[in-house]
C-alpha positions as CSV (number, residue, x, y, z in Angstrom):
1,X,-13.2,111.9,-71.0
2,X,-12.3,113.3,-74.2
3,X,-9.7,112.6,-77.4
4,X,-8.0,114.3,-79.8
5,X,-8.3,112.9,-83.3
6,X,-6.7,113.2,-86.7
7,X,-9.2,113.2,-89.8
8,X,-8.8,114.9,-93.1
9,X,-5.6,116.6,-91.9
10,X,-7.3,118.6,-89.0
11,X,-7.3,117.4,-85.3
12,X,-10.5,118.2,-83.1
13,X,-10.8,117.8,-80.0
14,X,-14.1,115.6,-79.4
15,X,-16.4,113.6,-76.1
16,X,-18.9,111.5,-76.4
17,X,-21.8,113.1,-77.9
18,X,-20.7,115.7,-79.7
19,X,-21.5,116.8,-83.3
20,X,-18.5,117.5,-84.9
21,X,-17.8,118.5,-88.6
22,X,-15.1,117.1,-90.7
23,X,-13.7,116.6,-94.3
24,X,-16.2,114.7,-96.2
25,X,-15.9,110.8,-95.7
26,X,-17.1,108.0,-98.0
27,X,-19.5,106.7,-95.7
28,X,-23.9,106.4,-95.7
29,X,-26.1,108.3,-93.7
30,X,-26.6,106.0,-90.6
31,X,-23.1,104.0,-90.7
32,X,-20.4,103.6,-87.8
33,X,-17.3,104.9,-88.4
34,X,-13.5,104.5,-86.3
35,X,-11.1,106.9,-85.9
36,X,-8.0,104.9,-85.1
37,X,-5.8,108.0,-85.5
38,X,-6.4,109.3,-81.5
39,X,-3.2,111.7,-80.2
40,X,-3.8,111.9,-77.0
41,X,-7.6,110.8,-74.6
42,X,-7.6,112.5,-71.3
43,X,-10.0,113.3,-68.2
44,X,-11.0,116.7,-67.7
45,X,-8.9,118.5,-65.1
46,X,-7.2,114.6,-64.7
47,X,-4.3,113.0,-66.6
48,X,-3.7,113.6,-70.0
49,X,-2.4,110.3,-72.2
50,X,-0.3,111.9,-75.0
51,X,1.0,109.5,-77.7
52,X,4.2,109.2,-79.8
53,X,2.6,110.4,-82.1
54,X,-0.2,107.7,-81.9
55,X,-1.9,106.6,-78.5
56,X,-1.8,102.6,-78.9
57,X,-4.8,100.6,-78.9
58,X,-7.3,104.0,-79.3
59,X,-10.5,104.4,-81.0
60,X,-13.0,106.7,-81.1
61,X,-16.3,105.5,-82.5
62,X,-18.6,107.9,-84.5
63,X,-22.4,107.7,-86.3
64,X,-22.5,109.6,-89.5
65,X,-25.4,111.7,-89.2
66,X,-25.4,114.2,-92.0
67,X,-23.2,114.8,-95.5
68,X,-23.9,118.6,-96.5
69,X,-22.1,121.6,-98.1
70,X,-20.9,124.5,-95.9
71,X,-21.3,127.5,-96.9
72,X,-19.6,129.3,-100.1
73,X,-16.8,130.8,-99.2
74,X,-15.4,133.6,-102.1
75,X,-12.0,134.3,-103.1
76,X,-11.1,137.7,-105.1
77,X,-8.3,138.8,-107.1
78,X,-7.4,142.3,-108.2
79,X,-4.5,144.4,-109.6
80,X,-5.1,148.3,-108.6
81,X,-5.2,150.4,-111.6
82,X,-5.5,147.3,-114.0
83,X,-9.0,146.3,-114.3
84,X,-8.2,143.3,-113.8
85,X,-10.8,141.4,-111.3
86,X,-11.2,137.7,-110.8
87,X,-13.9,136.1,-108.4
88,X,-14.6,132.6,-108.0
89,X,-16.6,130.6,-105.1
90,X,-16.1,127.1,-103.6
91,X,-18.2,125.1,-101.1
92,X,-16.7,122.2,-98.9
93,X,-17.9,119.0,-99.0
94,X,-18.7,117.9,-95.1
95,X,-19.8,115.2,-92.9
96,X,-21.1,115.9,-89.4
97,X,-20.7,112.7,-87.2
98,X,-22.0,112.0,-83.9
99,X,-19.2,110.6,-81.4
100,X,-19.8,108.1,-79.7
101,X,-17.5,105.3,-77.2
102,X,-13.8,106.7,-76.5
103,X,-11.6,103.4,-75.9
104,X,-8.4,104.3,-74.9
């Protein structure tokens, strides 16, 4: 069984027991959290329950197992024949959860 979910303003497409990375969430190493925002649960290569735009009584359950930093990404500026060059960096904030129970 697997669920697609809506955290941070992305949707991934998670089963039970995968690591998945999302936005950073205000929760401790070691907690449970609920996704209540599910879009659609179905079986693989079985029915697919698509909501409007929710799927009603849905959960996904998760354990936070890490919050960590990806990696810098870099963002450059430049106007040919100028000199002008600008570069900054900026690193994510991230929590990786492991999911757990899909209720649909």
């Amino acid at each position: 069984m697997y669920a697609i979910i809506k955290t941070g303003g992305k949707q991934y497409k998670v089963k039970s027991g995968d690591l998945v990375e999302v936005e950073k969430l205000d929760a401790e190493v070691g907690a449970k959290v609920n996704f209540a925002e599910v879009l659609a649960v179905g079986e693989e290569g079985g029915a697919l329950n698509v909501g409007s735009p929710l799927v009603a009584g849905a959960s996904v359950e998760a354990e936070v197992v890490d919050q960590f930093r990806a990696k810098k990404v870099w963002a450059f500026k430049m106007k040919r024949r100028k000199g002008y060059r600008r570069t900054i960096g900026h690193r994510q904030n991230l929590t990786r959860v492991k999911i757990g129970d899909i209720k649909a």
